[in-house]
C-alpha positions as CSV (number, residue, x, y, z in Angstrom):
1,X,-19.1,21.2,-6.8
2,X,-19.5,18.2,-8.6
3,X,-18.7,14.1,-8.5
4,X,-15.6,14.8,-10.4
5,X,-14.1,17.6,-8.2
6,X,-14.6,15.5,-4.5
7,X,-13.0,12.4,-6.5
8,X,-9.7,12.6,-4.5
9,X,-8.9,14.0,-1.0
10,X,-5.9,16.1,-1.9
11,X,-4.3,15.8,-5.2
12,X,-0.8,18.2,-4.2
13,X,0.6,15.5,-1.7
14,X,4.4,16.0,-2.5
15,X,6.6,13.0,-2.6
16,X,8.4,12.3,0.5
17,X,11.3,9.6,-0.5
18,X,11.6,10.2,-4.4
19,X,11.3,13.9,-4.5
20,X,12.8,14.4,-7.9
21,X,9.5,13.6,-8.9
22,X,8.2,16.4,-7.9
23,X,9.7,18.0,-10.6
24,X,8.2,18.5,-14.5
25,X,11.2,16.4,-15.7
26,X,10.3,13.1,-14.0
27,X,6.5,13.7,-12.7
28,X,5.3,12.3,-16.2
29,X,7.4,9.4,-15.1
30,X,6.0,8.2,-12.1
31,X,3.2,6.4,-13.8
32,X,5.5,4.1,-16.0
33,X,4.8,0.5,-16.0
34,X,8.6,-0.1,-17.8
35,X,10.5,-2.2,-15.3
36,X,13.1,-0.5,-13.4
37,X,16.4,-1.1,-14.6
38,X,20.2,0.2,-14.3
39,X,19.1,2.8,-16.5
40,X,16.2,4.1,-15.0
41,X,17.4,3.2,-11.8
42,X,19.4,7.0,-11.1
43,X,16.3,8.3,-11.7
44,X,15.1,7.1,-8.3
45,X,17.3,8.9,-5.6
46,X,16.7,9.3,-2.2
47,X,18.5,10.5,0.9
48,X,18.2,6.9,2.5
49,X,21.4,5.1,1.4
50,X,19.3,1.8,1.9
51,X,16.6,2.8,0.0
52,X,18.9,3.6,-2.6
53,X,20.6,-0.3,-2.2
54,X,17.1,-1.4,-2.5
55,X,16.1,0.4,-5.4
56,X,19.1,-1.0,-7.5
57,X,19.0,-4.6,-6.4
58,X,15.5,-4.4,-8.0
59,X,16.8,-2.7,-11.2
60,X,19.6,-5.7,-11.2
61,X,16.6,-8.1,-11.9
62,X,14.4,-5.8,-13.6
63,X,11.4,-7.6,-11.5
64,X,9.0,-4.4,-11.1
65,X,8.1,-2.0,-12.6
66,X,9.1,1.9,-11.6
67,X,5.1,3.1,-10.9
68,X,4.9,0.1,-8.3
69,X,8.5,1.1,-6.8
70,X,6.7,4.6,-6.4
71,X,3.8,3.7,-5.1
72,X,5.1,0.9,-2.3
73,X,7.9,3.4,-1.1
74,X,5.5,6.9,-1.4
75,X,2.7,4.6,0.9
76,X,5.2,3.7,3.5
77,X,6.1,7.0,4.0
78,X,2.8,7.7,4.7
79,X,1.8,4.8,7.4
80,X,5.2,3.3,8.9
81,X,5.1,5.4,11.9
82,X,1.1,4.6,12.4
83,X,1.2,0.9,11.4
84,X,4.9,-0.8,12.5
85,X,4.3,-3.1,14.7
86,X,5.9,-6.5,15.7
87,X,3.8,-8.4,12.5
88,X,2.4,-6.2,9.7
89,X,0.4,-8.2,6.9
90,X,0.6,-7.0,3.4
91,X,-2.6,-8.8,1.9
92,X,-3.3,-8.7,-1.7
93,X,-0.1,-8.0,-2.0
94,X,1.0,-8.9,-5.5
95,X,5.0,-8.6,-5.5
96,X,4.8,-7.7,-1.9
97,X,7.1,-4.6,-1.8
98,X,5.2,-2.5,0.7
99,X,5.2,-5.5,3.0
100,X,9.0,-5.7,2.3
101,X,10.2,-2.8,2.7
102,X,8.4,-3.1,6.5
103,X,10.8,-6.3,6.8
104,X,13.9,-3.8,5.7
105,X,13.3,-0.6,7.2
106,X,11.2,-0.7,10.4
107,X,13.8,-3.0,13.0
108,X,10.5,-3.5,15.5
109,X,8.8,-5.6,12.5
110,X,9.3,-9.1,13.4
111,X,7.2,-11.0,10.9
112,X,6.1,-9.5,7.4
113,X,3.1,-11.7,6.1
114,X,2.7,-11.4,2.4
115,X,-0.9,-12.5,1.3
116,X,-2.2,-12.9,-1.8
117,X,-4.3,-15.5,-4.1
118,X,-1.2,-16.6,-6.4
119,X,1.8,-15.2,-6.0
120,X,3.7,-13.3,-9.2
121,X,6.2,-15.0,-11.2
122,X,8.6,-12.4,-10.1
123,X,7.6,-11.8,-6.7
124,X,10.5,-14.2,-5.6
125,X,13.2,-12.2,-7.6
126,X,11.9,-8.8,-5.3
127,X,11.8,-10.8,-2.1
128,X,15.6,-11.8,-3.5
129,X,16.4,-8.0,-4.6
130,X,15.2,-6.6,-0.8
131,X,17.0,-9.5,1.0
132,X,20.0,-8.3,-1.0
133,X,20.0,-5.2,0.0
134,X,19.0,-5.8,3.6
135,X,20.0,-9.3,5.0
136,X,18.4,-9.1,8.3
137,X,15.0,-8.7,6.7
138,X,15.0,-12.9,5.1
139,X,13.8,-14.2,7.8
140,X,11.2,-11.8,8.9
141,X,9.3,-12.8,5.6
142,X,6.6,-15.4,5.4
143,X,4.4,-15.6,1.6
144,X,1.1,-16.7,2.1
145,X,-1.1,-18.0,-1.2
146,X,-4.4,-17.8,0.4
147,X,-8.0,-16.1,-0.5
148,X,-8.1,-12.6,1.6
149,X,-11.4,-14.4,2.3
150,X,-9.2,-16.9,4.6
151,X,-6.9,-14.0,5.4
152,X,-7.7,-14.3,9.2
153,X,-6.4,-18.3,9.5
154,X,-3.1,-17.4,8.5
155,X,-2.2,-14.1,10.4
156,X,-1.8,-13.5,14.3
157,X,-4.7,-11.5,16.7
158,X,-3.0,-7.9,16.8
159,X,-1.4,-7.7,13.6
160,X,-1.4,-4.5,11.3
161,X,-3.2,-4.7,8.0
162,X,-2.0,-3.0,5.3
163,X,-3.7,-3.1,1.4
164,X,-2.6,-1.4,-1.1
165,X,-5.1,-1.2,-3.5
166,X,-6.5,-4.6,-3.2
167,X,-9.4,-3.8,-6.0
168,X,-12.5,-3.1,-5.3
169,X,-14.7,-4.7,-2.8
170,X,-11.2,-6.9,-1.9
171,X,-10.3,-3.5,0.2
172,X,-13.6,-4.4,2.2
173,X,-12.5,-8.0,2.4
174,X,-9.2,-6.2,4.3
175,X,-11.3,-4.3,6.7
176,X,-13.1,-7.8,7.7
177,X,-9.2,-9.2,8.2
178,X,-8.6,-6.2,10.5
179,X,-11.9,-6.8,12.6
180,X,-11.4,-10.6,13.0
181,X,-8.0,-9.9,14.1
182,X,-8.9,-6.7,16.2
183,X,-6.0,-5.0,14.3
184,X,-3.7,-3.1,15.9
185,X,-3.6,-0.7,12.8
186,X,-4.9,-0.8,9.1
187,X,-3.7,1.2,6.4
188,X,-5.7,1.1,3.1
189,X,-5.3,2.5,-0.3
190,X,-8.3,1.8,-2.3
191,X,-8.7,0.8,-5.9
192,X,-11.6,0.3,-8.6
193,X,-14.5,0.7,-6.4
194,X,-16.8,-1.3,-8.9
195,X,-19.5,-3.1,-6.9
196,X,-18.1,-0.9,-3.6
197,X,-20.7,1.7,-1.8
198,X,-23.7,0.1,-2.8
199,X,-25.2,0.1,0.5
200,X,-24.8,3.9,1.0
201,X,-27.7,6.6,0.1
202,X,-28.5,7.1,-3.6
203,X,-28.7,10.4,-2.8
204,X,-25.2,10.0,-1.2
205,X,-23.8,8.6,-4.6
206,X,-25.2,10.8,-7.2
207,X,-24.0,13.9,-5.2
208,X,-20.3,12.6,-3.9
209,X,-19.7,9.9,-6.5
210,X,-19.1,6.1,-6.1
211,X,-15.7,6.8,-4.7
212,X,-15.9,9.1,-2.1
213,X,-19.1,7.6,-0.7
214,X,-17.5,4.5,-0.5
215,X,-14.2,5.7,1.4
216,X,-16.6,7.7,3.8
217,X,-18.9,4.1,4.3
218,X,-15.3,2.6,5.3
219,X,-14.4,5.1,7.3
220,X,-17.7,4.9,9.3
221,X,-17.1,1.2,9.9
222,X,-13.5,1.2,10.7
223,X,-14.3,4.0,13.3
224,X,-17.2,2.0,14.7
225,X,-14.8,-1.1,14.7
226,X,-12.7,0.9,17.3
227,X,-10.2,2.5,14.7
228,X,-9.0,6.5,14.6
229,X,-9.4,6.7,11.3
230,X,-7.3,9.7,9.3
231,X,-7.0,10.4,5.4
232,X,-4.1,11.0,3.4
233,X,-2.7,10.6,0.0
234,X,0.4,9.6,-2.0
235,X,1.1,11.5,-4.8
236,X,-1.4,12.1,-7.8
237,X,1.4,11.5,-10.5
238,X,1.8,7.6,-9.3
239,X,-1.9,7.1,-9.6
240,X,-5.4,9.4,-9.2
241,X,-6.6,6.4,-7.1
242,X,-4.3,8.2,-4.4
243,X,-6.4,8.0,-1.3
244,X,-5.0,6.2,1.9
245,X,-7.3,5.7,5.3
246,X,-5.1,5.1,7.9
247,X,-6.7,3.7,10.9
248,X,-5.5,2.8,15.0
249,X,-7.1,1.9,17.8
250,X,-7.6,4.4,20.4
């Protein structure tokens, strides 16, 4: 079996909170980079009425667009019940709607810290569409414009880390946040893994491909750190750079 073929963990995950895209009809769809709108907003149904509220306070100020809606809601699916804790910190979090939708959904989230370099012009309109659509969530929120270098000043010992797909070697630059605030959890979702893996076997690389060999290398670390770390993927229509490592201590 070749590079190409280990690329991804599992490429059938199924969506859990949009499942109409699961169907031929909308899976082309779940890759668009339109913003979501009113009219692309029915597209988006789920059985969670507050999801649903979310969803079109965000199409009310076209802010996003629909594959990043996907994404942030199809990767909380995946971690809330391993990662929720009192403060969870979204780093490299670009609009921050992962983060956000922590602040919304999970009540035992106290403080949501949103991290990232510079923050988005519209990131304040989808902080403004979530706080919309749940009130009790505005002052949970704190936005941090920082390096994820510096990550570890700004953010509490005990804290989850979440990234979702901080590029490249910046996922690394997460897993040294998680150890430096011995983490409760860390979630991951990797992205571009130029520069990433370089430290693992040639042999390693050649046979398994830059991508896998450098998830494995961060899975080895995380579990030497003192993390329980498991795989798992959000759907391959969103994005092929699907895979998640969810780690907790213990």
């Amino acid at each position: 079996m070749g590079a190409a073929h280990l690329r991804h963990s599992s490429p059938s995950a199924k969506f859990k909170i949009f499942r109409g895209f699961d169907t031929d009809e909308l899976r082309w769809a779940a890759r668009s980079t339109f913003r979501l709108d009113r009219k692309s907003a029915p597209s988006l149904v789920s059985r969670d009425p507050l999801v649903t509220r979310i969803v079109e306070e965000l199409a009310e100020r076209r802010a996003i667009n629909i594959k990043e809606v996907l994404e942030s809601f199809e990767t909380f699916a995946r971690i809330r019940r391993r990662v929720r804790a009192p403060i969870v910190a979204d780093l490299c979090c670009g609009h921050g709607l992962t983060g956000l939708i922590f602040a919304a959904i999970e009540r035992s989230v106290e403080q949501v810290v949103l991290l990232d370099y510079k923050k988005p012009p519209k990131a304040d309109l989808v902080v403004e569409a979530v706080v919309a659509a749940a009130p009790w969530a505005a002052d949970k929120i704190r936005w941090v414009e920082e390096r994820i270098e510096d990550a570890h000043q700004h953010i509490d010992k005990g804290a989850s880390i979440v990234a979702v797909h901080a590029c490249g070697v910046r996922t690394d630059r997460a897993i040294d946040a998680a150890i430096a605030l011995s983490a409760g959890s860390v979630a991951l979702l990797p992205c571009c893994y130029k520069h990433t893996g370089r430290q693992a076997p040639r042999g390693l690389r050649d046979a398994l491909g830059a991508e896998l060999t450098t998830d494995i290398q961060r899975t080895y670390r995380l579990e030497s750190a003192g993390w329980r770390v498991a795989w798992a993927t959000i759907p391959e229509a969103i994005t092929p750079m699907n895979r998640l490592l969810i780690g907790r201590h213990g």
